[in-house]
C-alpha positions in Angstrom: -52.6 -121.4 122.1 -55.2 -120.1 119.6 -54.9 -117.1 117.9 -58.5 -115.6 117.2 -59.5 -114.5 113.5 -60.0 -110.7 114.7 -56.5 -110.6 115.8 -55.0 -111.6 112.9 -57.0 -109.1 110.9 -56.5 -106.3 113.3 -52.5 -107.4 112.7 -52.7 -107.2 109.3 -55.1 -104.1 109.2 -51.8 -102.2 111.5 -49.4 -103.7 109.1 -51.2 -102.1 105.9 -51.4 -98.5 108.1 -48.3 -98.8 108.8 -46.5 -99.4 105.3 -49.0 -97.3 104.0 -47.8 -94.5 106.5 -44.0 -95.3 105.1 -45.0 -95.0 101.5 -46.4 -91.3 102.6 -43.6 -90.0 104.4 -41.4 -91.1 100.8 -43.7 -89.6 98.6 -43.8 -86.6 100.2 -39.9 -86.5 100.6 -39.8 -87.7 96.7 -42.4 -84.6 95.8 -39.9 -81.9 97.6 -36.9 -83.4 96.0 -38.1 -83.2 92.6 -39.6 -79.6 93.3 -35.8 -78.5 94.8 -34.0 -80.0 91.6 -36.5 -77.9 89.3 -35.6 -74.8 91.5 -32.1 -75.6 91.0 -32.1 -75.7 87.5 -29.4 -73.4 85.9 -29.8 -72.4 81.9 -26.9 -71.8 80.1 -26.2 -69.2 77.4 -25.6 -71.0 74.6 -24.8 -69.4 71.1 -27.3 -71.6 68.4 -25.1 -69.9 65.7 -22.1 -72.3 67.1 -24.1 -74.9 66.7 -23.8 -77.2 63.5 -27.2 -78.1 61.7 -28.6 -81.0 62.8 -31.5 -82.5 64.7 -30.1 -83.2 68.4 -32.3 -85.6 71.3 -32.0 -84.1 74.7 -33.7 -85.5 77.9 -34.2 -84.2 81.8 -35.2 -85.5 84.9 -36.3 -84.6 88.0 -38.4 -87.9 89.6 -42.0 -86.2 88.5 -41.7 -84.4 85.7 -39.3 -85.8 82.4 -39.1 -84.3 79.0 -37.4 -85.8 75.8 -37.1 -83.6 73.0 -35.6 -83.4 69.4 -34.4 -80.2 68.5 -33.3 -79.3 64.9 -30.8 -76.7 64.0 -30.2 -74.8 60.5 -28.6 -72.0 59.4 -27.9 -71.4 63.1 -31.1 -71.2 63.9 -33.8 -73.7 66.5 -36.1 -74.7 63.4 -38.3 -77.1 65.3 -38.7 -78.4 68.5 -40.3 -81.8 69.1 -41.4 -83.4 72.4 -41.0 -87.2 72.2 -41.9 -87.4 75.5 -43.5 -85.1 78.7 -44.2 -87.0 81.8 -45.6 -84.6 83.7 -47.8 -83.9 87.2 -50.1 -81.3 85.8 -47.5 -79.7 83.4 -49.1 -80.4 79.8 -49.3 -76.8 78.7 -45.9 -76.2 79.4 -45.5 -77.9 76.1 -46.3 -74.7 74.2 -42.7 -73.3 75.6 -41.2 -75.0 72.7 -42.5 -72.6 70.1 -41.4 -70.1 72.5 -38.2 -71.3 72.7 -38.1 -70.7 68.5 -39.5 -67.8 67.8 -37.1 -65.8 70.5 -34.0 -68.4 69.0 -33.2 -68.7 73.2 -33.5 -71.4 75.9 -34.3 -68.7 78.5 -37.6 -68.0 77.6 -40.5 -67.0 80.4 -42.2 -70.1 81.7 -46.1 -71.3 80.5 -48.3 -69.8 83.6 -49.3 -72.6 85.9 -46.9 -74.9 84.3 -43.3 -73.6 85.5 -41.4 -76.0 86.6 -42.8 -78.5 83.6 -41.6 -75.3 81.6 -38.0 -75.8 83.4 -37.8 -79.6 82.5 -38.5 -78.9 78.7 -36.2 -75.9 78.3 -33.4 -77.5 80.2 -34.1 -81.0 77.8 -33.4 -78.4 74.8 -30.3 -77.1 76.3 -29.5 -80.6 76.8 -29.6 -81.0 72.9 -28.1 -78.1 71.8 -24.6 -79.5 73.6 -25.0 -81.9 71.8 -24.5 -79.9 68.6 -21.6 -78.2 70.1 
């Protein structure tokens, strides 16, 4: 019994639709996910005064979007606030919410327009580091 070419490449043409069809239905799973973790995302009040001077790394992660920063504290006060690294969808201007986040000396600032829940990453990534200074 002899199996013809366009058989085999009809076979393998079903196999790539199919796994491709797979992949889809996990992206698009993986894309909700991260979007319900970002809703999720709590801030908590913390006083920078407790703090003690230093310069703190803090990171989140949610699947799509990741942000490292390195926040530095003095006098009780967010000095600077560095992003070592943003992975983002289409969240790049949410990286202005760091000078935000120093010149009201709070995590809970209002998010970058068009860039929110990049803006939720980043401000939780500095909450992140301030427990560290705790």
């Amino acid at each position: 019994m002899r199996i013809s070419k366009k058989k085999i490449i009809l076979c393998v043409i079903m196999l790539l639709l199919l796994v491709g069809f797979v992949w889809g239905i996990i992206y698009l799973k993986s894309v909700a996910d991260y979007k319900q973790d970002v809703k999720e995302t709590t801030f908590e009040e913390i006083n920078i005064s407790d703090i003690s001077d230093g310069v703190y790394i803090g990171e989140y992660d949610v699947n799509f979007i990741y942000a490292k920063v390195e926040v530095t504290v003095q006098n009780g006060e967010i000095t600077n606030i560095n992003i070592l690294e943003h992975r983002h969808d289409r969240g790049k201007a949410a990286e202005a919410i760091s000078n935000k986040i120093v010149d009201e000396q709070k995590i809970d600032v209002d998010a970058i327009s068009g860039a929110t829940n990049s803006s939720a990453v980043i401000k939780k990534a500095v909450e992140n580091a301030l427990k560290n200074g705790l």
